[in-house]
C-alpha positions in Angstrom: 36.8 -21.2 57.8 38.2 -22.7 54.3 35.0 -25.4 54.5 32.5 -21.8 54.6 34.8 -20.5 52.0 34.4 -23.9 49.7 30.6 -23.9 50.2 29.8 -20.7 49.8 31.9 -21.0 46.3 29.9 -24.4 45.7 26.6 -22.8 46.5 27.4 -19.6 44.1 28.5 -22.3 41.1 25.4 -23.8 41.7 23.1 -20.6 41.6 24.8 -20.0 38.6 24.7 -23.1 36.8 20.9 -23.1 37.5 20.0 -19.8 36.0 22.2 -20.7 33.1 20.4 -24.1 32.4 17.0 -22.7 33.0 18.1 -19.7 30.4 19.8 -22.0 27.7 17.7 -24.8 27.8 14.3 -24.2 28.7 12.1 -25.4 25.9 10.9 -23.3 22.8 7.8 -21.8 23.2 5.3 -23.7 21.2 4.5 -23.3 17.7 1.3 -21.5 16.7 -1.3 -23.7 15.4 -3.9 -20.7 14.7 -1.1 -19.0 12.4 -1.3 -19.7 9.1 0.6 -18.5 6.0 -1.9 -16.2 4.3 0.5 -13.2 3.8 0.7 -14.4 -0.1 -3.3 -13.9 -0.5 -4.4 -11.5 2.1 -1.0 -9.1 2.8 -1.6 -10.2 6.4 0.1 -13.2 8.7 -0.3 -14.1 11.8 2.1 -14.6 14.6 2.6 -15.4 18.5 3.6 -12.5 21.1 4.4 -13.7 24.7 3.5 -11.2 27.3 3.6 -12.2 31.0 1.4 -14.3 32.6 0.2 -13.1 36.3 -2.7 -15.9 36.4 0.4 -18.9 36.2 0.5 -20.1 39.2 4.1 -20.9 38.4 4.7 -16.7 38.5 5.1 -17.5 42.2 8.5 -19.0 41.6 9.3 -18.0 38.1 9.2 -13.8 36.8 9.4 -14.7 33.4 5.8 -17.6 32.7 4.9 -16.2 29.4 1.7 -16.9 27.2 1.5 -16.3 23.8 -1.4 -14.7 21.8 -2.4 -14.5 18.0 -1.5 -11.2 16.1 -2.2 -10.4 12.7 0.4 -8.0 11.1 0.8 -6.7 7.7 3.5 -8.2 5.5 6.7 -7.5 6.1 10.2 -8.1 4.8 11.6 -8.0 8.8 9.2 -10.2 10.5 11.4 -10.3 13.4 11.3 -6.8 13.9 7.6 -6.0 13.5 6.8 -9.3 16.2 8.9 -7.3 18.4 7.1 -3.6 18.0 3.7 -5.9 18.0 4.5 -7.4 21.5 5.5 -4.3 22.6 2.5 -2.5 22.2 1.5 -4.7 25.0 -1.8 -7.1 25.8 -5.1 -6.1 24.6 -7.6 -5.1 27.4 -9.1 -8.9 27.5 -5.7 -9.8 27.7 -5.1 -7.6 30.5 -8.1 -9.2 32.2 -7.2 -12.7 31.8 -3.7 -11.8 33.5 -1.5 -10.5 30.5 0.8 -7.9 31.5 3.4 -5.8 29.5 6.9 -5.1 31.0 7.7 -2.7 28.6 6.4 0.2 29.9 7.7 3.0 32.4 6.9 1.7 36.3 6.8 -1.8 35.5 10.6 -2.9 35.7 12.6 0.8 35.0 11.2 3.8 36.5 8.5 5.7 35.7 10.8 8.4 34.3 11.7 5.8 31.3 10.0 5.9 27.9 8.7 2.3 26.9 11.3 -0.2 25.5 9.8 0.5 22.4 11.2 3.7 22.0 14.4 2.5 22.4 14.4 -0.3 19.6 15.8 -0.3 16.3 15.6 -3.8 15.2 15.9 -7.6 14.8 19.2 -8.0 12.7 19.9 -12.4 11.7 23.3 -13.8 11.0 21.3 -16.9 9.9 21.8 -18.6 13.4 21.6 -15.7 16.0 18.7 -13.5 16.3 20.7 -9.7 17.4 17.7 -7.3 19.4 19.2 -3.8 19.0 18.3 -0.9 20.7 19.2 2.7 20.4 20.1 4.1 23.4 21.7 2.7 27.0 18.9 3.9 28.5 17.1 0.1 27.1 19.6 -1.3 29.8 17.6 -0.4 32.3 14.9 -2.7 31.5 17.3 -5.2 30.3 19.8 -5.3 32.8 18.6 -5.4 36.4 17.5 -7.7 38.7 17.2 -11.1 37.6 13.8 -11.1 38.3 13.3 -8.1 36.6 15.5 -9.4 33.2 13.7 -12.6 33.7 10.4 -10.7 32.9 11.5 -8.6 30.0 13.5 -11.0 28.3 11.7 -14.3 28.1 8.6 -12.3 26.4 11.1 -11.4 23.8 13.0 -14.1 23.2 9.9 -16.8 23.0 8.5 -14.5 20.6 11.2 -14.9 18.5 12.0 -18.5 19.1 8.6 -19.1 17.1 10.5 -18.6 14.1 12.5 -21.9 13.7 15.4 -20.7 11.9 16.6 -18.3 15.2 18.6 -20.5 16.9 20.3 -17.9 19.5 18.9 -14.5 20.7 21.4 -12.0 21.9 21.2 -8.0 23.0 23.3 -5.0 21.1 22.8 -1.6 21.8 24.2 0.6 19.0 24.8 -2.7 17.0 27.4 -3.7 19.8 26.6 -7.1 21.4 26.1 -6.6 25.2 27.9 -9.4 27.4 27.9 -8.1 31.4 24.5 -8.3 32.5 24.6 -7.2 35.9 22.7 -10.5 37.7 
């Protein structure tokens, strides 16, 4: 009985320890090579979203394969913000197509009685090392905190569309501008 007990604990750390390192220390989503700094001469920049990828054939053991695609936006003085209300106006229709999808919206992750995550973000605040997503309302939680699975695929569009910007060195979730620890899985 105390061995079941002592490998169940084991196989528990374990579980955990994996999510952690494939959360913490998966690599930073590449770079954009097509973006270039023209906001100074044209009012416009342009910047990677990540939506998820359907197509990966890595979906089949990961929820949260992401590729990115080229925005242009106007210029901004909260770039982190405006990536964030870009990616969550979701892929394109050739996007859709080539396997994008969005899990922002109502019936994708929450239910379909949910408004998009959109309407429940304020904004990107930076303590010049952590990158603070803020949302209005609880009612975000509900695409943020679920299954793992489910976070997996909300999440890791947001965050790698942050982590293009080198400066954001940890991403973290408030709602009300309090940092939300307990996520449920």
């Amino acid at each position: 009985m105390k061995k079941r007990y002592i490998s169940t604990i084991f196989i528990c750390v374990g579980i955990v320890v994996i999510i952690l390192a494939v959360r913490y220390f998966s690599p930073a989503p590449p770079v954009c090579t097509d973006c270039d700094d023209t906001a100074s001469t044209t009012g416009t920049s342009k910047i990677l979203v990540y939506f998820i990828d359907n197509q990966n054939e890595a979906t089949t053991t990961s929820c949260g394969i992401t590729r990115g695609v080229v925005r242009k936006m106007k210029k901004t003085d909260d770039i982190y913000s405006d990536s964030l209300r870009t990616l969550f106006k979701g892929p394109d229709g050739d996007e859709q197509i080539s396997g994008l999808v969005s899990t922002f919206q109502p019936g994708t992750n929450a239910s379909a009685e949910m408004k998009p995550l959109s309407d429940y973000f304020n904004k990107v605040t930076f303590d010049g090392v952590t990158a603070f997503v803020d949302f209005k309302s609880d009612d975000a939680l509900n695409y943020l905190n679920s299954a793992v699975c489910m976070q997996e695929s909300v999440k890791r569009p947001i965050e790698n569309t942050l982590r293009q910007f080198p400066d954001i060195q940890r991403i973290e979730y408030s709602i009300n501008g309090i940092t939300f620890i307990e996520w449920d899985a």
